[in-house]
Each structure stands twice: as structure tokens, then as C-alpha cells.
VEXLUM-34599 format. One record per residue (C-alpha): x, y, z. Coordinates in pm, whole numbers, padded with zeros to 5 digits, always signed. Last residue first. Layout:
N
XYZ ...
***
This chain:
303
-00522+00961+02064 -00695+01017+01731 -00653+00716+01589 -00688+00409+01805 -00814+00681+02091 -01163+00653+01849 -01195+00296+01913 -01170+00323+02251 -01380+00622+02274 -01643+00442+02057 -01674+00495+01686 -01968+00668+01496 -01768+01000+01537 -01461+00839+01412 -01613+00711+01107 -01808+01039+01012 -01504+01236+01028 -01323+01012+00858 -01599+01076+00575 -01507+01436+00574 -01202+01422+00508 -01259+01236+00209 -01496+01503+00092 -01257+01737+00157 -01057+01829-00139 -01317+01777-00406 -01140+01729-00688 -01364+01429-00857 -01658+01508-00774 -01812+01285-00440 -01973+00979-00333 -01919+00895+00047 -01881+00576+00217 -01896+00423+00613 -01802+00127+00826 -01737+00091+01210 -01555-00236+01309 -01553-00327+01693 -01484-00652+01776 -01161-00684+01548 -00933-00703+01796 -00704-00466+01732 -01076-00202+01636 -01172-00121+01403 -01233+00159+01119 -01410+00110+00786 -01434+00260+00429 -01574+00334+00137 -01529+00538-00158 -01745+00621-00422 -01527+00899-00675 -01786+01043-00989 -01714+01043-01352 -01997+00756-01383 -01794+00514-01121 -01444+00622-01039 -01341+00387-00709 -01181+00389-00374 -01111+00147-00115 -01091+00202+00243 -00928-00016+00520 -00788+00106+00896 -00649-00078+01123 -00462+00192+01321 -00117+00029+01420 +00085+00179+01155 -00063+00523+01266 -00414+00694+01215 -00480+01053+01168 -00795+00979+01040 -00820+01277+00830 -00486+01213+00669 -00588+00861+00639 -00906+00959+00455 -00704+01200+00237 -00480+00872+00131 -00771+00719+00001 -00883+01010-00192 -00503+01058-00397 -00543+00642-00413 -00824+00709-00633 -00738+01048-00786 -00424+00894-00883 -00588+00599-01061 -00806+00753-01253 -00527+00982-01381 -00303+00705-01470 +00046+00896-01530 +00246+00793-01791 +00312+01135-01923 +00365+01276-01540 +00715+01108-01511 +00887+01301-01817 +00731+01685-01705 +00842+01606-01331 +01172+01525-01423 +01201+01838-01632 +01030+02048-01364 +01279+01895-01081 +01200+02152-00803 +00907+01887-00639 +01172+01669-00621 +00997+01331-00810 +00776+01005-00649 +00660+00775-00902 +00392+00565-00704 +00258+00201-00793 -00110+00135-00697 -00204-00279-00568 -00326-00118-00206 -00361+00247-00174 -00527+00215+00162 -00542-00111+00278 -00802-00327+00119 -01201-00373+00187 -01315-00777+00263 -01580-00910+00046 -01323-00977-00278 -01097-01253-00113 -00911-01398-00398 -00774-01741-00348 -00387-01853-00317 -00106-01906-00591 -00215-01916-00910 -00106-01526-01004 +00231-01601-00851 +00431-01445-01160 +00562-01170-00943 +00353-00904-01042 +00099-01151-00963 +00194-01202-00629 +00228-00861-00568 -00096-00729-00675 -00267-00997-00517 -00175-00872-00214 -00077-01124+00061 -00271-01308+00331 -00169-01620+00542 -00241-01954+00664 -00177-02267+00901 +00113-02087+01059 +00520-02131+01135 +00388-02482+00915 +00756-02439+00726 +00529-02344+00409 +00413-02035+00569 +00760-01956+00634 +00842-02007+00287 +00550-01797+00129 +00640-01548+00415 +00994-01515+00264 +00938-01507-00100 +00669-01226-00062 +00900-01016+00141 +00937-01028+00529 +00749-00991+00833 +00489-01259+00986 +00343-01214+01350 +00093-01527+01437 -00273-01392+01458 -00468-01678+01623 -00834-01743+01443 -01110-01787+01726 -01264-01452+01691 -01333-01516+01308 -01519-01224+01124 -01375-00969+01334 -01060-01136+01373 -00976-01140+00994 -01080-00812+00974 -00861-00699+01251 -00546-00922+01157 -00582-00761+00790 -00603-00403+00891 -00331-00446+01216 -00099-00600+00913 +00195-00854+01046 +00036-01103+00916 +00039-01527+00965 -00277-01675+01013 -00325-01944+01281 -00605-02180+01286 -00847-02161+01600 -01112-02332+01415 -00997-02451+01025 -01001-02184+00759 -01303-02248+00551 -01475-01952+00676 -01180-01735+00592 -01195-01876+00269 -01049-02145-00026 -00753-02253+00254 -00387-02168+00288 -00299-01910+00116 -00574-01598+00083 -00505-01320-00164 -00637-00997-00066 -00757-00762-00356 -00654-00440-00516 -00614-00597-00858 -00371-00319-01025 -00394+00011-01059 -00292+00199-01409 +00048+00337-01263 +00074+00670-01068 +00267+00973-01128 +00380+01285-00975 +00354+01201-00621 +00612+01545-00468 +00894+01594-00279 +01027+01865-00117 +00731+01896+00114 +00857+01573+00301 +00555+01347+00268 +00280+01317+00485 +00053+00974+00437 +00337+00723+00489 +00395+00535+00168 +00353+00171+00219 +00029+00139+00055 +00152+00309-00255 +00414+00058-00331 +00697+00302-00402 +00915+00382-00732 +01173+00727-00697 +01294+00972-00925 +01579+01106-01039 +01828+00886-00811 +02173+01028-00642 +02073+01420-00594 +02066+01415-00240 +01697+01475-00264 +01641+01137-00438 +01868+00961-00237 +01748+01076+00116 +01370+00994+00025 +01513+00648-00100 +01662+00642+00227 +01380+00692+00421 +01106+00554+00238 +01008+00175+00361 +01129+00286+00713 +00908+00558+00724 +00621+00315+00726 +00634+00282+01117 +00955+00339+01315 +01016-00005+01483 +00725-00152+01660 +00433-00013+01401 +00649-00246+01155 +00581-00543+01327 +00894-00734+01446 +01156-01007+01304 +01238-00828+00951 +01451-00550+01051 +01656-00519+00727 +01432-00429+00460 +01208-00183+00660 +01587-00032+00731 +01608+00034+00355 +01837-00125+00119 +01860+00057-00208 +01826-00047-00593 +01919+00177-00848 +01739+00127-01147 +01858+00281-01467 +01692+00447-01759 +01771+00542-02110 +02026+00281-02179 +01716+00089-02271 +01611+00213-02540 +01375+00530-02496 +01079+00593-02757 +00953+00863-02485 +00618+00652-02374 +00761+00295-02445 +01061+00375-02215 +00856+00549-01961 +00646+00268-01934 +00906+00019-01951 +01122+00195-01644 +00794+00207-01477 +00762-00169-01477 +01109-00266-01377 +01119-00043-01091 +00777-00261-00989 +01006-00579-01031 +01253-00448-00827 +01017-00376-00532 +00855-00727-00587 +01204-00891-00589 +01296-00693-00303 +01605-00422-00366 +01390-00100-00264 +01325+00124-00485 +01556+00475-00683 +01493+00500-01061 +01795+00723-01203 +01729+00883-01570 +02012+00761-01791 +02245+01102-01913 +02171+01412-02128 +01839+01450-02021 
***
């Protein structure tokens, strides 16, 4: 390319800080200096509405819109998404072409050393159905308060006493030099895609395409690639708690999952071990979670 390659994210510091990491990779892979790449940062309408739930106000969609609209306007190359927060159909002009190595795909808890230790009837700040489920099916008593906002923001409001406690993604804390902050919670599955970084490209952009897919992380893609086919399966929304984790073990993909239900009293779990490739293997394992559901349950996802 004759000019800087255009990396299109969001403006948080995490979001930023993500750009920053796939503008090194691609840097180190070509022998780029840094006039080789810019990142354009752009305010999306998930950055502005910050005082409801997502599900409330247009789902995950908000996180992508405009950098969707950028990119296939023509005004970014390429860009840089939090995998989780990618909705699970993308417009069919654009295309996942790389993934970075994944990081720690754990929950981070702030606030005490476990959800056992968390005091009775203690609030926990989330706005996530998945994490407000699990945390409710293992403590009833727990009060979900709503939190929105970047990492920055619910550390503060956390720190205000708006709630006793709160999860984030390890992932982003330590990408944002918060590795010490919190406990890891390692029995308790992630959202789908959770701690994976996305390099999204026009699917007509071959020379684009051909840059980006050098530092792909193959292992990674087909992880979060089989994660994703669960949701599609599911046919979930924003408000479907829904958790699933996926892993290469021996050349082969295990993933798990669960389902459950708002309130966490219903939680049905399930995992399949498959070739890497096979298209409907994660398909198929939604399948088997939404027939061992209840109706109520089942209306979460497929209603």
C-alpha cells in the first residue's frame, strides 16, 4: 500500500489499547515503522448510552455499527473488535480475517477472594445476563445492581460503594496494566469469544485481506470460530445468558457450554469434541442444550 493502513475501534482505553496491539503485530510481521499504520478511533452509540443494559438499546450492534459503516465507506482498512462483543451475523461484505493469540479468558472478581466469600445479599455490579445468571445460580441471595461503562468507569463506580462487587475480563484488565487488580475465577465458563481480538476486513479487499491474515492465530480462530457457531445455533440475543468456552486439545476442538436461565435457577450444561473444520458440530451441541432445557428456558433463545 502506497499510504498508512487505517485501523478503525472504538476510542476506550481498552479499545485503543487493542488497536495498539494489532498495529505492532502487523508492524513486526511486514518490517513496518510506524508511519505504516494509523488508528482511527470512532465513537459508537455502545459508547455513548452508558446508563442501561445493552439488550435495552439495540444489542451488540451498537459496539459495530459505525466502524462497520467506516470500513465499507472506504474511511478505515480494517477494523479491531473485542470478539465477545461482535454480534454473531455479520454484514456479508465483511469478513473475520484474523485473530490474535487469545488471551486469559477468565472472570476477574473485585471485591472479595470468591463468590462464596462475597458477603450474603451483597450486590454485584454487571450489566452481563451470562455473568448475573451464574452468579445467581450459585448465590440466590446476591443482588444484581446494573453497571455500564468502560473498565475505568465501573472500577470507579465500584469504588463509590454503587455495589459491594463486580466482574470484569481479565483480558482487559491486564491489557490495561490492571493484572493485580481482582481474583481469577477459573470454575465459572466465559462469554463467548471472551479475551480474543478480531481484525475485521471488506471481504473485496484481497490485498488487505492478504496483510491481516499473516498474523493470524489459527488456534485461536477456530476456537472463537466454534464458539460463535454455538450462538448461531442458539439463536440467542443480548439477553440470552449463554457461556461456552472452547479449546484445541491433541489436534482436536472440546468445547463446552451452558444455557440458563435470568435467574440463574435453571442452568443446563453440555460439550462436544470434534475435528477441527467440522461445520456443525457446534451446532449440534446447541441443539443438545436447548432440547435438555425447559420451555421457559428454551423461549430465552429460541422464542
Amino acid at each position: 500500500m502506497n499510504r498508512p493502513l487505517r485501523i478503525g475501534t472504538r476510542g476506550s482505553p481498552l479499545a485503543l489499547a487493542q488497536a495498539g496491539m494489532v498495529a505492532a503485530a502487523l508492524r513486526a510481521a511486514h518490517n513496518w515503522g510506524e508511519e505504516r499504520v494509523e488508528i482511527v478511533p470512532i465513537t459508537t452509540t455502545g459508547d455513548v448510552i452508558q446508563d442501561r443494559p445493552l439488550a435495552e438499546v439495540g444489542g451488540k450492534g451498537l459496539w459495530t455499527k459505525e466502524l462497520d459503516r467506516c470500513l465499507m465507506d472506504g474511511r478505515t482498512d480494517i477494523s479491531v473488535h473485542s470478539m465477545k462483543d461482535v454480534e454473531t451475523i455479520r454484514p456479508a461484505e465483511l469478513i473475520i480475517a484474523a485473530m490474535l493469540p487469545r488471551a486469559d479468558v477468565c472472570d476477574r472478581l473485585i471485591g472479595a477472594e470468591t463468590i462464596e466469600a462475597l458477603p450474603k445479599a451483597a450486590r454485584v455490579g454487571t450489566s452481563s445476563p451470562r455473568r448475573a445468571a451464574q452468579l445467581l445460580h450459585r448465590r440466590p441471595d446476591l443482588e444484581i445492581v446494573t453497571f455500564r461503562g468502560n473498565v475505568q468507569t465501573r472500577l470507579a463506580k465500584l469504588q463509590a460503594g454503587k455495589a459491594d462487587a463486580t466482574l470484569l475480563a481479565a483480558a482487559g484488565l491486564e491489557r490495561l496494566g490492571l493484572d493485580d487488580v481482582g481474583y481469577l475465577i477459573r470454575d465459572m465458563l466465559p462469554a463467548p469469544a471472551q479475551g480474543a481480538v478480531g481484525i475485521e476486513v471488506r471481504a473485496e479487499a484481497e490485498e488487505v485481506t492478504a496483510l491481516v491474515r499473516v498474523i493470524d492465530h489459527a488456534d485461536t480462530h477456530a476456537c472463537v470460530s466454534a464458539e460463535r457457531r454455538l450462538l448461531e445455533g442458539l439463536g440467542g440475543t443480548c439477553r440470552s445468558p449463554v457461556a461456552a468456552l472452547a479449546t484445541v486439545e491433541e489436534g482436536r476442538i472440546r468445547l463446552r457450554a451452558e444455557i440458563l436461565s435470568e435467574d440463574g435457577g435453571e442452568c443446563v450444561q453440555a460439550e462436544n469434541d470434534f475435528a477441527e473444520g467440522n461445520e456443525v458440530a457446534a451446532i449440534n451441541l446447541a441443539r443438545q442444550l436447548l432440547n435438555g432445557a425447559s420451555p421457559k428456558l428454551r423461549a430465552l433463545f429460541n422464542g
